[in-house]
Each structure stands twice: as C-alpha cells, then as structure tokens.
N, C-alpha and C positions, 0 to 999 in steps of 0.2 A: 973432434974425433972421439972424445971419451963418451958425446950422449949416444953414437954411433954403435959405438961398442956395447954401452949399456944393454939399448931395442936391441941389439943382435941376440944379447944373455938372455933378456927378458922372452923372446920370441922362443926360443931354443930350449929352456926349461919350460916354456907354456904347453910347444911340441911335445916335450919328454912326458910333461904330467898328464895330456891328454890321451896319448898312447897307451900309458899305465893305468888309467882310469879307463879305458876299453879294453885293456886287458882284464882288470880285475872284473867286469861287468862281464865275460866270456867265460872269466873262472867262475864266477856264481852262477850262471846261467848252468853250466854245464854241471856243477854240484847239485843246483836242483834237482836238476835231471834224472843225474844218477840216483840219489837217495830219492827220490817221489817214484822209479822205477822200481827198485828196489824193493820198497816196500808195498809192493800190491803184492795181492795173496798166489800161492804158487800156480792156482788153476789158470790164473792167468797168461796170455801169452801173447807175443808180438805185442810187447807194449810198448807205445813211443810217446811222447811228451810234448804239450807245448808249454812254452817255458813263459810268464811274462818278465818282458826286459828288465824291470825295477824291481817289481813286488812294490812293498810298500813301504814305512822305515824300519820294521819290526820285521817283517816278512816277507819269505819267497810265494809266489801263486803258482803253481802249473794245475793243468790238466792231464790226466793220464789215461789212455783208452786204452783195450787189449780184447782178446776172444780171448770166451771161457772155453777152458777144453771140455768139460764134461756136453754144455749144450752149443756151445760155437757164436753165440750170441756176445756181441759187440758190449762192453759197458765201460765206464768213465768214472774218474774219482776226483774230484777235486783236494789238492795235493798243498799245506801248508810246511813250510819252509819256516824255522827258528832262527833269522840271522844271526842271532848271538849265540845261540848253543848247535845252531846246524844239525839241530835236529826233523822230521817231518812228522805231521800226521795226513793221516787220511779221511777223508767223509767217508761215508757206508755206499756203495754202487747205484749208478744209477745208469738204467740204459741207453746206453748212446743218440738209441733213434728217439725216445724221452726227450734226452738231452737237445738235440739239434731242433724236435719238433716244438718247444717251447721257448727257442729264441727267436 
C-alpha cells in the first residue's frame, strides 16, 4: 500500500509543477507582450505581437507590427526581452512587406 501512496504523491506534485510551469510560461509570454508593445514609438498603431514560447535562457524574442499613422504603411520591430531585469529593446523598423518578402 505505501509504494501506492508514494506514485499517487509523486504523480500529483508532477501535475501541480507542470501546471505551474505553463502558467509561468503564459505569464512571460504575456509580459513580453506587453512591454515589446509598449515600447514602440507613439506613431504607431494597432500593434500586436508574436510572442516566441521560450525566447532563449537570457531572453524574450517577439515580433511587433503596427501602421504608422502619419503614412499608414505597416512596419515590424524586432523586440528583445531582459529575463532577469524585464526590460526590452527594440531594433530600428523595418517594413513589414521587407520583412515577409525576405523570408
């Protein structure tokens, strides 16, 4: 009965720490987000993010697109993320249709 009980404990804390490790992976995702949005320049507008799932061990990665309001033309930033100070930077714009035609 006791090794029973054990796999029951072990299965059950396995569950709990997986849960919590895709929570925390949802809470980073979503901080990305925020602050890589954040910080593009005010002209910009309708911006939304892709966020990648991991980043890397240092870093968040998104992508961030929006139209400029002055000419209305689409453009993308690539968006790093500071896991240990949570802070981000930006690269300088590049245009979107740039962007998609050279991948």
């Amino acid at each position: 009965m006791k090794p029973l009980v054990v796999t029951a404990c072990l299965l059950l804390s396995s569950a709990a720490a997986s849960a919590s490790s895709a929570d925390a992976w949802e809470e980073f995702r979503a901080d990305v987000e925020t602050k890589c949005i954040a910080a593009v320049p005010d002209n910009i507008t309708e911006a939304t993010a892709w966020v990648h799932d991991t980043g890397t061990e240092s870093f968040g990665v998104a992508v961030v697109s929006g139209k400029s309001s002055p000419d209305g033309a689409r453009y993308s930033y690539f968006c790093v993320y500071d896991k240990q100070s949570g802070g981000v930077e930006l690269t300088p714009q590049v245009e979107a249709n740039e962007l998609m035609d050279s991948l």
